[in-house]
C-alpha positions as CSV (number, residue, x, y, z in Angstrom):
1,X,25.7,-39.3,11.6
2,X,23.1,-41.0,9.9
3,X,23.5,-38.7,7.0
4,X,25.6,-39.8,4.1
5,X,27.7,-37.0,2.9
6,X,27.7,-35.1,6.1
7,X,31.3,-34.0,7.1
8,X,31.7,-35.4,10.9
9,X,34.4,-32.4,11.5
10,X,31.8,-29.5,10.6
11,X,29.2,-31.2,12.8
12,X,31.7,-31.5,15.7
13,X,32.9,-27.9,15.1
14,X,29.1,-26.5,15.0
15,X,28.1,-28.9,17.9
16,X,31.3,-26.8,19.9
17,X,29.8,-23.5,18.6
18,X,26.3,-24.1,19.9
19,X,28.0,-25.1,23.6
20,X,29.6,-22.0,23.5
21,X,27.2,-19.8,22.4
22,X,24.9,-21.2,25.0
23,X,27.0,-20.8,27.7
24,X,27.6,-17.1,27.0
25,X,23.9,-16.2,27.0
26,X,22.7,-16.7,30.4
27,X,19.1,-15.1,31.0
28,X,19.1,-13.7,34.8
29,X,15.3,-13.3,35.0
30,X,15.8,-10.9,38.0
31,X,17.4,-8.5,35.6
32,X,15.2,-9.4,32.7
33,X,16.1,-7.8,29.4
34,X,18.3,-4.4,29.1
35,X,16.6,-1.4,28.4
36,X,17.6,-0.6,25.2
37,X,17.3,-4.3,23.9
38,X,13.6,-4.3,25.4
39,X,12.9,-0.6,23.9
40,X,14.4,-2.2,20.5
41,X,11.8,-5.2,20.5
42,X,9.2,-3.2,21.7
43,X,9.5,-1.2,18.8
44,X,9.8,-4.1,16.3
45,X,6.7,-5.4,17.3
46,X,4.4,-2.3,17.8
47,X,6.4,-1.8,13.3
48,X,5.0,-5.8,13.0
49,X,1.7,-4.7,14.6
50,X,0.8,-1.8,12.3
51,X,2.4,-3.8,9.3
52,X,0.0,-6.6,10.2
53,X,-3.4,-4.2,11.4
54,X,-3.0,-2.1,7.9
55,X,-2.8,-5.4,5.6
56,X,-6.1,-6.8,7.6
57,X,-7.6,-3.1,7.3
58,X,-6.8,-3.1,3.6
59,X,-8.9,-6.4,3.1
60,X,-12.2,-5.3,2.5
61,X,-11.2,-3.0,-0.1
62,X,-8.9,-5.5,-1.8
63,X,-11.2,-8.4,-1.7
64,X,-14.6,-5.9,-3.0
65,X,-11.7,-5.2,-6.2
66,X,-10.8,-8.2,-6.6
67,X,-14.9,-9.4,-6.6
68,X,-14.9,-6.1,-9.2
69,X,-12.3,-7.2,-11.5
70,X,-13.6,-11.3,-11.2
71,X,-17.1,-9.8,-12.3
72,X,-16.1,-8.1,-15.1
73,X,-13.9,-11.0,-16.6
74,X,-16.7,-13.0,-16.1
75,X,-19.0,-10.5,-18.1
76,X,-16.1,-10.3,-20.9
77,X,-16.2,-14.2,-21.3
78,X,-19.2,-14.9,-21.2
79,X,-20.1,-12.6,-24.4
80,X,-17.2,-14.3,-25.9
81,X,-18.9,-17.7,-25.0
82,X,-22.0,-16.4,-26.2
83,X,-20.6,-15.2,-29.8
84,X,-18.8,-18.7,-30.4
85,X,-21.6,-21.0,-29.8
86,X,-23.6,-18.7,-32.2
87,X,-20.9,-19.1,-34.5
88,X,-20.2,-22.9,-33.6
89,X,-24.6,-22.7,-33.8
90,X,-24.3,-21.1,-37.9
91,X,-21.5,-23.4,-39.0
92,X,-23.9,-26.3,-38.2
93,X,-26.8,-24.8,-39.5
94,X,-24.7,-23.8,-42.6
């Protein structure tokens, strides 16, 4: 309510959805979680796992390319350096 602009109706309306909701999902944890809704998060996670093992085992490869491409930038500057403070080096001179 200390929100300007807030509509007070839409607050009290989601306020009533969120007492609903809560009182429909009652967690009994003698029956724990239903079969196929633990099989289901089982296999999310073991999909989140390999997701997460293959992007960590992919690391050294894409870091050593990365240290590969950062080298040869560095290389392609640097000569470009060099060549404009020879020619900065033959304006003075000329």
């Amino acid at each position: 309510m200390a929100i300007r602009h807030i509509d007070l109706d839409l607050v009290r309306a989601l306020l009533l959805f969120k007492l609903a909701a809560a009182r429909s999902l009652a967690f009994d944890p003698v029956t724990g979680i239903p079969g196929k809704d633990r099989k289901a998060l089982e296999e999310s996670q073991a999909r989140r796992r390999a997701a997460l093992l293959a992007t960590l085992q992919s690391g050294p490869l894409f870091l050593a390319e990365q240290r590969r491409l950062a080298l040869a930038w560095r290389d392609t500057l640097g000569r470009a350096l060099a060549d404009a403070h020879r020619k900065l080096a033959q304006v003075r001179d000329g």
